[in-house]
C-alpha positions in Angstrom: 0.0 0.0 0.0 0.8 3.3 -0.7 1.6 6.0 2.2 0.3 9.4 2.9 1.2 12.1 4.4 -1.1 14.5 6.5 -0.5 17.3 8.8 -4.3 16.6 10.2 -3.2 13.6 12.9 -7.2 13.0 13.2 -7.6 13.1 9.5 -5.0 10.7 9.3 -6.0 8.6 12.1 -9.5 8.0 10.7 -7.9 6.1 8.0 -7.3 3.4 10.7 -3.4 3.1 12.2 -0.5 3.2 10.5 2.2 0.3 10.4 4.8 3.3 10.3 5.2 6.4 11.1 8.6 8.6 10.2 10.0 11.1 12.1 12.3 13.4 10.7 14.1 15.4 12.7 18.2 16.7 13.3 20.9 14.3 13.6 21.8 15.7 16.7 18.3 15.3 18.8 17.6 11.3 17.5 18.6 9.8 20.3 16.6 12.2 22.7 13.7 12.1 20.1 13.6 8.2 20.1 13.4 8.2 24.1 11.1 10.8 24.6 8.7 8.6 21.7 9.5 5.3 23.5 8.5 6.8 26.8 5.1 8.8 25.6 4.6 5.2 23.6 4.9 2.9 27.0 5.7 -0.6 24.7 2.6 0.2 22.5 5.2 0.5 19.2 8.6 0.0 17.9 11.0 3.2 18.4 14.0 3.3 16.1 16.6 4.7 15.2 16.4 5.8 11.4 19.9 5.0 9.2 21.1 7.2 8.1 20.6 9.1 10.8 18.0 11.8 10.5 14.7 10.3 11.2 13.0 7.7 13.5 11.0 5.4 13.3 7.9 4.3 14.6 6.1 0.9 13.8 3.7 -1.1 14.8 4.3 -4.2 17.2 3.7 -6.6 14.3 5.9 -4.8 12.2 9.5 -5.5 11.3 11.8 -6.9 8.7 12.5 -10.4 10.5 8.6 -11.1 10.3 8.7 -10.0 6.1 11.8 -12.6 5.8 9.9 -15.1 7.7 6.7 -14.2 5.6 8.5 -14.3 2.3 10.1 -17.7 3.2 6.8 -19.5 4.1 5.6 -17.9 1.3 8.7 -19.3 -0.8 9.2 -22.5 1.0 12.5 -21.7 1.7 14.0 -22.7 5.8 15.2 -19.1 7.3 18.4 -21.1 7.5 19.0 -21.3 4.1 19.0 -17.2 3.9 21.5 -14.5 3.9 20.8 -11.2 5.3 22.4 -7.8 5.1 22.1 -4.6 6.9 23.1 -1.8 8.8 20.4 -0.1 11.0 18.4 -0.6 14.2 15.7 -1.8 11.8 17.3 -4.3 10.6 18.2 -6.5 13.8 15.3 -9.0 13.5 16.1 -9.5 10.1 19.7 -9.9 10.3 19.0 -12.4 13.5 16.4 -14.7 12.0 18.6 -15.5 8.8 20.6 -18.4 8.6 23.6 -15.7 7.9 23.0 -12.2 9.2 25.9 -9.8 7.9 25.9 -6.1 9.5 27.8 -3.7 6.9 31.1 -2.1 7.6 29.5 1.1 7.9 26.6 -0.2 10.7 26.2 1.0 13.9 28.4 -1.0 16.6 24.6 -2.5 18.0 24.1 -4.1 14.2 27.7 -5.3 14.5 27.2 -7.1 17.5 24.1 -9.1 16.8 25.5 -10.2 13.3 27.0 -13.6 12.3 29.8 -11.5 10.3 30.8 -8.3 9.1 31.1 -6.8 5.2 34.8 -5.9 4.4 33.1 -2.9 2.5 29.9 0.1 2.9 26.7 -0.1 1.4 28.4 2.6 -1.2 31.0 0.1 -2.2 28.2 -2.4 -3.1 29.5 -4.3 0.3 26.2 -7.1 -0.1 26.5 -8.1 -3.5 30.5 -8.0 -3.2 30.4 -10.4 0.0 27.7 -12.9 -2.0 30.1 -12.8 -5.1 32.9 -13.5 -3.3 30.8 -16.6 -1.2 30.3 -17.9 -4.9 33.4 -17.9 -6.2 34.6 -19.6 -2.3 31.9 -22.2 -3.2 29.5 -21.4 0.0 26.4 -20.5 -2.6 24.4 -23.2 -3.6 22.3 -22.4 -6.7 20.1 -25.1 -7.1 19.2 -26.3 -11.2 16.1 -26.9 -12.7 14.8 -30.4 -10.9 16.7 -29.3 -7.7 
């Protein structure tokens, strides 16, 4: 579905709730923003922090990456063993977590670092994700499976 945006909270409200809200705001007030939301909020929604770092976010319990990967898999019939994940924001912990191999980037923040299987060598801006899964081909740890598979 397409978003909207609407200065009118009722107006906006009356269209039923929102799976995500944005926040924009300065780089140097995130952190105060994000607590200041998480305590007005009291566990009722996700608070983070956007990447790059000028916005948070705010989504709905039942809303995060790690439940789209585990959708998409189902969906697929593919094990969440059998995937690879890349990222390098709060928003992407779940997702990085529930994948068989969850790789924070080399720019991340040190929170991503620490809940990933690996690291990139390289940034998002030097193509870090595609570069790590072409270098697991040619090492022989990607599997693509032929027709009759």
């Amino acid at each position: 579905p397409i978003g909207f945006g609407d200065d009118d909270y009722s107006a906006a409200m009356g269209r039923g709730m929102p799976s995500k809200l944005v926040v924009f705001c300065e780089t140097g007030v995130i952190d105060e923003v994000c607590r200041k939301l998480s305590d007005a909020l009291h566990g009722e929604a996700h608070v983070i922090r956007g990447s790059p770092p000028f916005f948070v976010e705010v989504l709905n319990t039942n809303v995060c990456k790690g439940k789209g990967l585990e959708r998409m898999c189902q969906s697929l019939g593919i094990d969440l063993h059998e995937c690879i994940a890349f990222g390098d924001g709060d928003n992407d912990r779940e997702f990085i977590q529930l994948a068989g191999v969850g790789y924070a980037m080399k720019n991340a923040r040190d929170a991503v670092k620490a809940i990933a299987d690996r690291v990139t060598k390289l940034t998002n801006a030097e193509d870090g994700a595609i570069r790590t899964l072409q270098e697991m081909e040619s090492d022989g740890q990607l599997h693509f499976p032929g027709p009759g598979e």
